[in-house]
N, C-alpha and C positions, 0 to 999 in steps of 0.2 A: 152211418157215421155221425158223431156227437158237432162234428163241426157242419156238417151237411144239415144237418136239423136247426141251425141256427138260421139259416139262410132262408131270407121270409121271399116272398111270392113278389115283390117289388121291387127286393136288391135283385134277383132272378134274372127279372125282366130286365132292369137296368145293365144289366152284364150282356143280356144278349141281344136287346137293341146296340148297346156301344159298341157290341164285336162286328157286330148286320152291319151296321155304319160303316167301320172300318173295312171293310171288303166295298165295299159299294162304291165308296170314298176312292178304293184305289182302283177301282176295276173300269170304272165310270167318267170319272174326273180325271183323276193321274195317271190313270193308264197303266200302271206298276204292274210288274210281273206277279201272275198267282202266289208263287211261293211267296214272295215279299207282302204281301197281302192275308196271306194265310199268318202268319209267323204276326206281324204286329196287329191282326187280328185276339191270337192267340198271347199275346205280351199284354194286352186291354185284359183280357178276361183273368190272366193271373195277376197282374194287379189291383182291380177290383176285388178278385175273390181273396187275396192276400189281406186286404183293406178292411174288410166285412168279417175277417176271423180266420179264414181257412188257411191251414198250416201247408209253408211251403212244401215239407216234406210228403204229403200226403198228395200235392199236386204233384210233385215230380215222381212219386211211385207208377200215377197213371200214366205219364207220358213215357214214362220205360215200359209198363205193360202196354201199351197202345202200339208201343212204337216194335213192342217183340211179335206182338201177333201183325204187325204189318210189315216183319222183318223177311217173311217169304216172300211175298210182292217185291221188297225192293233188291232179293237175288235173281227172283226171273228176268227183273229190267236189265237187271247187267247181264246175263247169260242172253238175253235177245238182243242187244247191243252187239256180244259176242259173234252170234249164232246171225246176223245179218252181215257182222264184216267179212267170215268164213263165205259165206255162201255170195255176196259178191266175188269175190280174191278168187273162189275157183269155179268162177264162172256160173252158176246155178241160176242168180236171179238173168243176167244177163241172159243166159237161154231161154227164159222166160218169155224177158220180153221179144225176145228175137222169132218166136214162133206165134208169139201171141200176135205182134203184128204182122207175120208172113198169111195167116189162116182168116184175114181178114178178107170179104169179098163186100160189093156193094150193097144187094141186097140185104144183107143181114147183117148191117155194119153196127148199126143201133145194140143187137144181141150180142156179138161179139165185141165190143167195146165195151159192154156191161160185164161179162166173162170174162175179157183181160184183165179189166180191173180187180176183179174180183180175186183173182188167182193173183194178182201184186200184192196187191193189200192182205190175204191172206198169208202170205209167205213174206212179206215184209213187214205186216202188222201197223201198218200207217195207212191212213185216208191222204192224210196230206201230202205224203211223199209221194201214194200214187198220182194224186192230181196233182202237185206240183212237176209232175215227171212223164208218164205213159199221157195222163189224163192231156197235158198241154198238148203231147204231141197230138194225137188222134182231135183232139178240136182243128189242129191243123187240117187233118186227111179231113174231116170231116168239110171244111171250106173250100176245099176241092171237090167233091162227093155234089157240094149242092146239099148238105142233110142242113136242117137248121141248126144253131147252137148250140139253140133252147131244148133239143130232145136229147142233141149230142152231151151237154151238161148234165142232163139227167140222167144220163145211161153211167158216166164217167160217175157222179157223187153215186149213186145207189151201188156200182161197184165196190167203189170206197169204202163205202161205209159199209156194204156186206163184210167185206174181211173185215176194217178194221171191230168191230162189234163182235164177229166171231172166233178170230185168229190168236192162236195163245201169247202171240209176239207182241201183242199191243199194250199199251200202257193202261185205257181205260177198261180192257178188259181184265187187265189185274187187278187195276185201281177196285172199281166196284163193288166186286166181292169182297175184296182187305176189307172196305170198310161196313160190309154187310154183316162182316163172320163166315163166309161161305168159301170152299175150294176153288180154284179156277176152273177147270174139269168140271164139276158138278156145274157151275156158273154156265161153261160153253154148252152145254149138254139142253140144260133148262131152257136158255135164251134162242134156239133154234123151233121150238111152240110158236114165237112171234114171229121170227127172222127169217123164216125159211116159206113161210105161204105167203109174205109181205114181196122176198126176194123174186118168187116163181111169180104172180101177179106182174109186176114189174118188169119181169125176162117178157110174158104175155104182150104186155103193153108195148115194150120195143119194139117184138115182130109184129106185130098188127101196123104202127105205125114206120115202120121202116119199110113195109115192101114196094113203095111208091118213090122209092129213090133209088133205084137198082140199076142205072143208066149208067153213073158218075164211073169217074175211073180213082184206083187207090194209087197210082205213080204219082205222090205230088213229092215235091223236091225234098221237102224235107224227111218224109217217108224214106227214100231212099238216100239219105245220109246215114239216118238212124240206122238200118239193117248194114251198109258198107261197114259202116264205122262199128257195128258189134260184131262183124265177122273179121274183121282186121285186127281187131284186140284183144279178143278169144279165140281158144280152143272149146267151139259149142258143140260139144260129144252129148250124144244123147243121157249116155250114161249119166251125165251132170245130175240130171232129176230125182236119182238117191236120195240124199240129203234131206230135201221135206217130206218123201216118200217115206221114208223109215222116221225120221221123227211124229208126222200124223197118224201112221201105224202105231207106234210107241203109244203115244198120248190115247188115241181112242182104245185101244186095249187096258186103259187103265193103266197102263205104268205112270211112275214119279214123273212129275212133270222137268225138275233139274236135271234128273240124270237122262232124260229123254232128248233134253237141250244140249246135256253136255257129247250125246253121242252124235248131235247133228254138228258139233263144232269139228269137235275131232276129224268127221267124213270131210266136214268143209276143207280144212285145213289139209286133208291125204288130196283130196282132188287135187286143192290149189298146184300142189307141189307135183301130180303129178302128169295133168294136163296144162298147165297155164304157164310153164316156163317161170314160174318162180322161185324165191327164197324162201326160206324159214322165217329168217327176219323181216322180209316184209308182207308173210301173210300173218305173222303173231301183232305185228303196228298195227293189221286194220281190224284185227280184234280189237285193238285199246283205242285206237283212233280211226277207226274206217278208212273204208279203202279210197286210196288217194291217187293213185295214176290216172293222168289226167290223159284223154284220147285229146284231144284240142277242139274235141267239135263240142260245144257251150251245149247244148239240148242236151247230148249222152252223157257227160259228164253229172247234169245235174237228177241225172236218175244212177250214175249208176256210186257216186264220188261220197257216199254215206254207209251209214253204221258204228259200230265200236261201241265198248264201254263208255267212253265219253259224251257220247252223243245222246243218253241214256240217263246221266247226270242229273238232269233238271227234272226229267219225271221222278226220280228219287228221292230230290229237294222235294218236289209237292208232297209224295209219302210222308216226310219227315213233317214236314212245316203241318200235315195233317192232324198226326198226332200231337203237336204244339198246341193247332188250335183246340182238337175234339179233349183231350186231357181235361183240363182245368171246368170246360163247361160241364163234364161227368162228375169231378172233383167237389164244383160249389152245389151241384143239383141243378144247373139250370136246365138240364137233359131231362130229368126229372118235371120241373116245371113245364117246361114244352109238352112233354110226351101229355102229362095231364091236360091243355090246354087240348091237346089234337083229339085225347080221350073224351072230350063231351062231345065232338061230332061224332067220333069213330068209333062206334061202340059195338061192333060186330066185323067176322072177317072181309066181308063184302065193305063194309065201308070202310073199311083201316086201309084195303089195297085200293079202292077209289082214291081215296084221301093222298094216299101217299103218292098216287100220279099226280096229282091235280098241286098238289105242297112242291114237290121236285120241278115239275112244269111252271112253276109262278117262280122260282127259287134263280130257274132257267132264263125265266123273262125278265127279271130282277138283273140277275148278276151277270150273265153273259155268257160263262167257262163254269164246264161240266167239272174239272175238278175239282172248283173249288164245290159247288152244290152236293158233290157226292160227298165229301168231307162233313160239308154240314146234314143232309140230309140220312146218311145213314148211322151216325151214331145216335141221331134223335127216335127214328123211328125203329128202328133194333127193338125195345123193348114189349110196343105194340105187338110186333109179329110173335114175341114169345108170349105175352101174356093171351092170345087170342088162337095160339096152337098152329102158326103158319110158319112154315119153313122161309128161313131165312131166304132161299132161291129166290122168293118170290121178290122180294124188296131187290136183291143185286139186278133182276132183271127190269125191275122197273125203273132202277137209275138208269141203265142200258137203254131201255124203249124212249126216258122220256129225257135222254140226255143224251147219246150219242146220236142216235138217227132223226130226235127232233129239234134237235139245235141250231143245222140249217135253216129251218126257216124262223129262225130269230135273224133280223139282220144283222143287230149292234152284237150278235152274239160271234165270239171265235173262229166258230167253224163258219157261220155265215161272209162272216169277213174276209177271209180266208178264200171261200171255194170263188165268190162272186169276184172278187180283184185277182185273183187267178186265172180264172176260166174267162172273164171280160165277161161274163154275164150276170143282171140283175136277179136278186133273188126271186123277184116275182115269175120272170120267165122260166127258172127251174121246180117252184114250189109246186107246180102240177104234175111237170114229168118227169122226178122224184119221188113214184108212190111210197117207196122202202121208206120216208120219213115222217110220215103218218097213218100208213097202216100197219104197225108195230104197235103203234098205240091203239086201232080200231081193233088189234085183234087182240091186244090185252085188256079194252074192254068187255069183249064178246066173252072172254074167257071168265073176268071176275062178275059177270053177272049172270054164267050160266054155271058154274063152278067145275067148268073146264081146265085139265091139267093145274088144275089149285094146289100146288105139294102142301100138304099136314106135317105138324110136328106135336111132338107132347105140348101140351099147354102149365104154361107156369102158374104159381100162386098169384102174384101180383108181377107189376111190370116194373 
């Protein structure tokens, strides 16, 4: 573009240290919400790039194509909003939790606390909702048990983050891909190379270290609230378990991912109405606004009193605010300038997928929140993977490896802040017995220097 070739290697620079700043500025200092951060990120670089030559209209074409190829991402978010208030309202997740904690025994409390979580955050697509939910409780049983915190917190986040990294409900597993160019299917499919020998390792390390507390008892008080209080509230028919039975059927068979959501809503909604003594009107509200009947007991409530469209909202806003920022830096060239910039070190595929760990990981230690670094980190490095013949997988999984499961141990970062004021424990005490958040990255090393499951793609002219 005639306006793009104007734009020298300085104003470049100048656009995208002032945007770095303004993320830094709010994420660091002010503490401002991502999206809010993303967006006057992205107001800096269109005014610059406005400033220096580049015709608005030409920015605002990107930020409509940006925002249409990241327009599937932000229907899944409201169909998983959907498709989690359904599946509370008729009972589903709620059965869930009710056997996941009944199957608990001493011995094997570590493994099975790893598995609850797992199977929550898969099916409800949150890390955080599990630990803020299942995760608090079982720290509870766990301080009756006698297990210590510090294994107990690593069993609870490597859960976590198992689903939320693999599960189609999640935000950052949409996110990723959107801004790779990759499917989300393709995306979940790839990211199991790392996720799954990291996860099994992990499951290893619980039972080795758990069979030395198999003494304790699991009746502690608040254990038995949580189970009274899910059998008094629901009808927990086994049947319930349809719902993400036939939608993971759906999905790994390769069907659409929408209409495979849209057929778990629907199941959700026939249960709700035909176990759970309720209405129409009030399981179609906890579509829009999650499900809200309150049991009175404060712990169940806050695992089970979530989902809906609404609640879904704000990772939307990130999508959008996305495309605000990534637009206008495609627009002036500074993507261009960058990718050049990463191109003298990265000059082969081995070093382009190093690089791109190693860029995302600093991006990570830098700003805090993987949303925003996937935002910045994959419309930069997009063009390396084409011009060097790697399938785009590669890049979505490695904002995955080196943003969702290695974030934890950032402390000033999100997820760190988050799981350690949660769970009451410091992140030094979980960063060892947490394997799932750095060996994701050990075995995405092993992989790009042995050229293990490396996906290929045609390779472009230039990048």
């Amino acid at each position: 573009m005639e306006a793009k070739g104007r734009m020298t290697g300085a104003k470049a620079a100048v656009i995208l240290t002032a945007s770095t700043a303004i993320i830094l500025l709010g994420a660091l200092v002010i503490k401002s919400p991502t999206v809010v951060n993303l967006i006057a990120a992205g107001l800096t670089a269109i005014f610059l790039s406005m400033l220096w030559g580049i015709k608005w209209d030409d920015i605002q074409n990107d930020i409509l194509d940006m925002a249409r190829r990241m327009f599937p991402a932000i229907l899944i978010l409201i169909f998983v909003g959907m498709l989690v208030g359904s599946w509370i309202a008729s009972g589903t997740v709620p059965l869930m939790i009710y056997w996941g904690l009944r199957l608990l025994t001493p011995k094997f409390f570590l493994v099975i606390t790893c598995i609850i979580c797992s199977i929550m955050s898969v099916m409800t697509g949150t890390s955080w909702g599990t630990i803020g939910t299942v995760g608090v409780a079982l720290m509870g049983v766990a301080t009756g048990l006698g297990v210590p915190l510090s294994y107990t917190a690593g069993a609870v986040i490597v859960g976590a983050l198992f689903g939320d990294k693999l599960s189609p409900l999640s935000d950052t597993t949409v996110l990723a891909p959107a801004v790779s160019g990759v499917e989300v299917i393709d995306h979940i499919k790839y990211m199991l190379w790392t996720t799954v020998p990291s996860y099994a390792v992990s499951l290893i390390f619980f039972f080795v270290a758990g069979l030395k507390y198999g003494e304790g008892s699991i009746e502690t008080q608040d254990y038995e609230m949580i189970i009274h209080t899910l059998e008094d509230t629901f009808n927990l028919n086994p049947i319930l378990i349809l719902p993400p039975v036939v939608v993971l059927f759906m999905i790994f068979r390769q069907k659409p991912i929408l209409p495979s959501f849209g057929v778990g809503v629907i199941l959700g909604v026939a249960l709700a109405l035909i176990f759970q003594d309720t209405d129409l009107a009030t399981v179609l509200t906890a579509l829009n606004k999650g499900f809200a009947n309150s049991t009175g007991v404060e712990i169940v409530d806050t695992m089970i009193c979530r989902g809906g469209i609404s609640s879904m909202l704000s990772s939307v806003a990130v999508v959008i605010a996305a495309s605000i920022f990534g637009a206008p830096l495609k627009t002036s060239g500074v993507i261009d300038f960058a990718v050049e910039k990463i191109m003298k070190v990265a000059t082969g595929q081995k070093s382009v997928l190093f690089c791109s760990y190693l860029f995302h990981g600093l991006l990570i230690v830098i700003i805090g929140g993987y949303y925003t670094t996937f935002s910045i980190a994959g419309p930069v490095l997009q063009p390396l993977y084409d011009k060097y013949g790697l399938d785009k997988k590669n890049l979505s999984r490695c904002l995955e490896d080196s943003g969702t499961t290695f974030s934890p141990l950032i402390p000033w970062c999100s997820n760190g802040v988050y799981f350690t004021s949660t769970l009451g424990v410091a992140y030094a005490d979980y960063a060892l017995t947490s394997p799932i958040c750095w060996l994701c990255m050990v075995f995405a090393f092993i992989y790009i220097f042995t050229g293990f499951k490396i996906a290929q793609a045609p390779k472009q002219q230039e990048a």
